[in-house]
C-alpha positions in Angstrom: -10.8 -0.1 -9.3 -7.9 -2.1 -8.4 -7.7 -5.6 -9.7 -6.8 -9.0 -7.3 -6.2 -12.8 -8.1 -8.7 -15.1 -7.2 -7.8 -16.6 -3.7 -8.4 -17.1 -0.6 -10.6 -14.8 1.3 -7.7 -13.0 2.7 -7.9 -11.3 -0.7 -11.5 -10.1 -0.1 -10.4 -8.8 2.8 -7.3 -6.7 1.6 -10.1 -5.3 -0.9 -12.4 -4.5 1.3 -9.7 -2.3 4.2 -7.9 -0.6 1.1 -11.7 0.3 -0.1 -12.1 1.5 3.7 -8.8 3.2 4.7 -7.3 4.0 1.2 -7.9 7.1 -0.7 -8.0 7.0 -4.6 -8.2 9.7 -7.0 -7.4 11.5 -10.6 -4.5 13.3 -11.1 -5.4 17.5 -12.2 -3.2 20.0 -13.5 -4.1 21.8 -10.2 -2.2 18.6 -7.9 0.9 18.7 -10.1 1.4 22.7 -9.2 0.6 22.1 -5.4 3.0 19.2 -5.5 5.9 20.4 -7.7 8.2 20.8 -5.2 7.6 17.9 -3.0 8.1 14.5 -3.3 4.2 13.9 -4.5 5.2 14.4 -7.4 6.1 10.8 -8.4 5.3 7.9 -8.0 7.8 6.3 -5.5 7.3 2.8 -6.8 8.0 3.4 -10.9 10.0 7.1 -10.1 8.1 8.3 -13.1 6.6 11.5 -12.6 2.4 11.9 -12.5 0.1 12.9 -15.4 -3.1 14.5 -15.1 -6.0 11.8 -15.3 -2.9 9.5 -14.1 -5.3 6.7 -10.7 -3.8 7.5 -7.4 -3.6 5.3 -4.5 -3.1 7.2 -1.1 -2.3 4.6 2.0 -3.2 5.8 5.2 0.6 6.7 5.9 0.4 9.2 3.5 2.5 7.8 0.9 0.8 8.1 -2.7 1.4 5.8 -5.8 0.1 5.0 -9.3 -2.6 2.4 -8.4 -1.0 0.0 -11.3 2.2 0.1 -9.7 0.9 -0.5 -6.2 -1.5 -3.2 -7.5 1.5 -4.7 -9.2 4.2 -4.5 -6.3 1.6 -6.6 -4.1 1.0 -9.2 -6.1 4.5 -10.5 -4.9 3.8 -10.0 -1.6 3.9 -13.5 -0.3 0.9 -12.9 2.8 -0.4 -10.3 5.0 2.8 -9.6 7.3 4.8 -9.0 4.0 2.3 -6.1 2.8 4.1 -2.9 3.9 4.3 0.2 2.5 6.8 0.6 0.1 8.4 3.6 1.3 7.6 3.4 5.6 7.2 -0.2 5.8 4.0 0.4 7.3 1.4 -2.5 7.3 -1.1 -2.4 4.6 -4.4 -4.5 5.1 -6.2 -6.1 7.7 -3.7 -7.6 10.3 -3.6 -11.2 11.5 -3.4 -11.3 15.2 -1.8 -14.6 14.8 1.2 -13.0 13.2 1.5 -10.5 16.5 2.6 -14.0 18.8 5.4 -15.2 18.7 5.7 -18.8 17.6 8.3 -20.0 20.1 7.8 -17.8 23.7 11.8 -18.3 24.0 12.3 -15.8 20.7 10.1 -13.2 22.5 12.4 -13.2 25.8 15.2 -12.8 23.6 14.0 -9.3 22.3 13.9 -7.8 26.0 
């Protein structure tokens, strides 16, 4: 199970959507000849290659890492819109709607 500092609730809730929309399993001998051509193979975060009984972390994107090495990657991540996938850059954990407005409506006419 993965591990989280104590904080705010937005910590509880990051727990509860990778509990939700994550997958997590064991590495077998049988996964490391399905995936010995492919990129599954490592993890993308450490490069180093997985060993049987080695705790997988699948985000919903598809991309797969040692859950130590995803666990340890987001505890740098400062808040919820700098949780992305590592390899995509695909949003990871609950979403804030505040973070989808922009601050100053001036910025969002410049994007059109």
């Amino acid at each position: 199970m993965l591990e989280w500092h104590k904080g705010p609730d937005r910590n509880d809730e990051l727990k509860e959507w990778l509990s939700k929309k994550t997958n997590r399993y064991e590495v077998t001998s049988d996964d490391l000849e399905a995936n010995a051509q492919s990129s599954h193979g490592c993890c993308s975060i450490c490069l180093a290659e997985y060993d049987p009984g080695n705790k997988i972390l699948e985000l919903p994107c598809g991309h797969r890492f040692h859950e130590e090495c995803f666990r340890e990657c987001f505890k740098v991540a400062s808040g919820p819109s700098a949780r992305k996938c590592p390899m995509c850059r695909t949003q990871v954990g609950p979403r804030n709607e505040e973070e989808d407005v922009p601050k100053d409506p001036r910025r969002n006419a410049q994007l059109m």
